[in-house]
N, C-alpha and C positions, 0 to 999 in steps of 0.2 A: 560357580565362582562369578560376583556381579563384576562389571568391567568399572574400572575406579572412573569419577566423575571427571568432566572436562574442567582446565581450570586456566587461568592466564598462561600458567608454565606449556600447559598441553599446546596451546594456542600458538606462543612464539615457538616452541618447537615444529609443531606444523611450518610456518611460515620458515624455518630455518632449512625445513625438508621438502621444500616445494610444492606439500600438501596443502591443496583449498581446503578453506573453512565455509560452513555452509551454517545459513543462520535463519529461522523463521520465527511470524509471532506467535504467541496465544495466552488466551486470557482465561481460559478454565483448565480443568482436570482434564476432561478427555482428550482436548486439543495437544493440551501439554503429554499427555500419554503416547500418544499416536507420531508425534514428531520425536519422542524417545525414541519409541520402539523403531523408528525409522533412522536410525544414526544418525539424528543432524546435531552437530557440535552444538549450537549455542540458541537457547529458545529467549525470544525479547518478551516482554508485557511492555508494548510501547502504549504513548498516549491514545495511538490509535484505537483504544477500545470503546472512544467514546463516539466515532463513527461507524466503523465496520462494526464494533460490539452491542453498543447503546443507541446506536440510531442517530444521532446529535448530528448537526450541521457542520459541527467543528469537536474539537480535542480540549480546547484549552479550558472549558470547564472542567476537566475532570480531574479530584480532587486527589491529594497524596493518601484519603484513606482507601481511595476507591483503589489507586493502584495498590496500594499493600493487599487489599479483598482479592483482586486478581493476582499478584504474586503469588499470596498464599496459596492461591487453588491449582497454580501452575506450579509451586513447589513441589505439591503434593502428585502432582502426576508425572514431573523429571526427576528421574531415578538416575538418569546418567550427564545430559548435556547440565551445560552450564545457563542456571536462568538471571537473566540482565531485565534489572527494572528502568522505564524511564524517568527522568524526574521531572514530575509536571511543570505545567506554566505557570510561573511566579513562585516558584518553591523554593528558587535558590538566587534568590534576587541579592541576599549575605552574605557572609562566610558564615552568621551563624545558622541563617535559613539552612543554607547549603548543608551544614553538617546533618543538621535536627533530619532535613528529609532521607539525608543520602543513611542515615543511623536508623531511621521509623524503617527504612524499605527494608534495613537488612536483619536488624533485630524479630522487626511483629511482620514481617511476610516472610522471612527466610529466602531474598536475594542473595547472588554470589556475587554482586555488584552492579551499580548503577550507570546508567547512561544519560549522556546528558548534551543538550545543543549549545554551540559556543562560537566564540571568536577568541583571540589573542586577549581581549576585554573580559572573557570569563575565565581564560585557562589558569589564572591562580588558585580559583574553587578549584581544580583538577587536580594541585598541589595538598593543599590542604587538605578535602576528602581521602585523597592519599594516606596523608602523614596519619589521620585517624584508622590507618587499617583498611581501608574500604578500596577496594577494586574499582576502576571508573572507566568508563568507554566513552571516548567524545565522538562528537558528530560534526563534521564541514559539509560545505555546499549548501544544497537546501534543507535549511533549519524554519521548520513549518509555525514554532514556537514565536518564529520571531515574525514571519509572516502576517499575525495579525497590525504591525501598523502598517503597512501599505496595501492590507486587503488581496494581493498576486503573487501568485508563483512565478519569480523571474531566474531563469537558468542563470548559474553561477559561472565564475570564470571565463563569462567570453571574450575576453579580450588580456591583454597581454598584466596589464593593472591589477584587474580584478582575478587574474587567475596568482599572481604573486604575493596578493594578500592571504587567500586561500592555502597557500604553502602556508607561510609563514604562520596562519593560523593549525596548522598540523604541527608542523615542528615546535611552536610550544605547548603544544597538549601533549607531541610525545614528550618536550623534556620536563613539562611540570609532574608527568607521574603517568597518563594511561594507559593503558596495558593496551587497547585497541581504537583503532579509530573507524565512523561510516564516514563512508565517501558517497554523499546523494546527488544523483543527477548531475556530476561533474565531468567536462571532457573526456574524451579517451584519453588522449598525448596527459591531460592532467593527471589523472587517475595515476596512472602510468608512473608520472615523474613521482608524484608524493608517495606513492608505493614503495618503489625501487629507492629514494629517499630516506626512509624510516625503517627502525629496526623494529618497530612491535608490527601489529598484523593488521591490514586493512578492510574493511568488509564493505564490497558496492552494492549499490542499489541504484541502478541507472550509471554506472561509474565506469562501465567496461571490462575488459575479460583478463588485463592485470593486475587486477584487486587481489590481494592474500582469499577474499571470503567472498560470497556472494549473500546478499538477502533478498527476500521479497515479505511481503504481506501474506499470512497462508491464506486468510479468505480471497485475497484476490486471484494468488496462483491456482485455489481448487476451484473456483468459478461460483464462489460464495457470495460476492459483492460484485456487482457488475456495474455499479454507478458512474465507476470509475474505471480508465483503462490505458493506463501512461504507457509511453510509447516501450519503457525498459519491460514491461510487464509479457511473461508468458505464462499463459494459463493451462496448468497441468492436466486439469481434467475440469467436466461442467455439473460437479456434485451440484447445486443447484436445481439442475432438471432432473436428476437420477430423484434427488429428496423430495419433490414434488410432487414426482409421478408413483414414489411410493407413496407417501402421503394420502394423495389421491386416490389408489388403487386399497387403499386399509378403509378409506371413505365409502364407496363404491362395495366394496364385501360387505362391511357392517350393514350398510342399506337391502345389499340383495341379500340379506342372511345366511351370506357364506363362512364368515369367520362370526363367530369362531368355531371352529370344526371342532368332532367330537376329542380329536388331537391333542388341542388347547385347552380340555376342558378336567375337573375332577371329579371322580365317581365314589357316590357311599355303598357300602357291601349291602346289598338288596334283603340281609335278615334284620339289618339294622334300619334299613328306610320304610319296614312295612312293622315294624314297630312304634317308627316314627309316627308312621299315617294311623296307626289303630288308636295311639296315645293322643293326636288331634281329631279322632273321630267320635271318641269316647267321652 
């Protein structure tokens, strides 16, 4: 019997029962496969594929068909968590951009719903993508989208100001419609209050240990992408080296003509291969 899929209901239930939600990324099949088969409630295709995934310097070129290409492939391999798309840079600059992308991700990749960076300034897209049916997860704190006009990463809410705008920008996301929010790189004591605050579920990342969920990057937690290494970040294991030195050690046999052994290999019935050889001898 498959275990029915995670869904916003499963989500605020958790947070009703005091259960953590646990949430990571991926951008193909297998990734999306492997974080199934590992219970983690909720799989992202954030923009992030276009550094960790694509190599790119930054994120915001990467286009809403490129994310529907990863959605899809990440569909395809959650059978159970709930897969959340993000919605690229400049894609929902409308309400009608807004709908077209947050509708292209869930129609031709088969999202369960979108995620999206905001402030108070965007949380009516949060209503409206709503009101079309569509599932929406917001983001406060560090919104990396918006990042590109002042070029830095500057920590949110340090100060009394800037952390009460930050509320106030959750509490309208939760009352324009979404079902969850990320809380990036925000205070603990913050974390804390907008959590305890809000009835839907929150999911940190740098956010502190009363957030409803936790996320990370999965290449950065398996030790996939080293470029980077912020301070919230812990790294589970150093696949990295293990992929390396396998790599390596498949290099190294082909050369000393170890692999592939007779093991790996197919054999023809010896009446048929000296027939072979008489038919090209002849």
């Amino acid at each position: 019997m498959s275990t029915p899929r995670v869904t916003p209901a499963t989500l605020r239930s958790k947070k009703t029962r005091g259960q953590k939600i646990s949430m990571l990324t991926a951008y193909d099949f297998p990734m999306a496969s492997f974080i199934d088969q590992a219970g983690v409630d909720i799989v992202l295709v954030s923009d992030a594929v276009g550094t960790v995934g694509n190599g790119r310097g930054e994120a915001v070129s990467v286009s809403v068909d490129e994310m529907i290409y990863h959605t899809r492939s990440v569909r395809n391999g959650a059978k159970r968590c709930m897969v959340v798309t993000t919605m690229p840079f400049a894609s929902y600059n409308t309400t009608g951009d807004a709908l077209q992308t947050a509708s292209r991700l869930m129609k031709e990749g088969g999202a369960d719903g979108v995620h999206l960076e905001g402030t108070c300034r965007e949380a009516h897209l949060i209503g409206e993508i709503t009101a079309a049916g569509i599932p929406v997860m917001g983001h406060v704190g560090v919104t990396k989208q918006k990042i590109v006009g002042t070029g830095r990463i500057k920590l949110p809410g340090q100060n009394a100001a800037a952390a009460k705008e930050i509320i106030d920008d959750a509490v309208e996301m939760a009352r324009q419609g979404a079902f969850a929010l990320v809380l990036e790189c925000l205070p603990v004591a913050l974390g804390a209050i907008i959590t305890h605050g809000l009835d839907i579920p929150t999911i940190g990342i740098g956010s502190g240990p009363d957030c409803d969920g936790q996320a990370l990057v999965t290449q950065d937690m398996l030790g996939l992408f080293k470029e980077v290494s912020p301070r919230f970040l812990k790294v589970y294991a150093d696949m990295a080296s293990a992929m390396v030195n396998a790599l390596g050690q498949f290099r190294k046999e082909v050369e000393g003509g170890i692999f592939p052994a007779p093991e790996h290999t197919y054999a023809i019935d010896d009446g048929e291969l000296q027939k072979l050889l008489a038919q090209l001898h002849s």
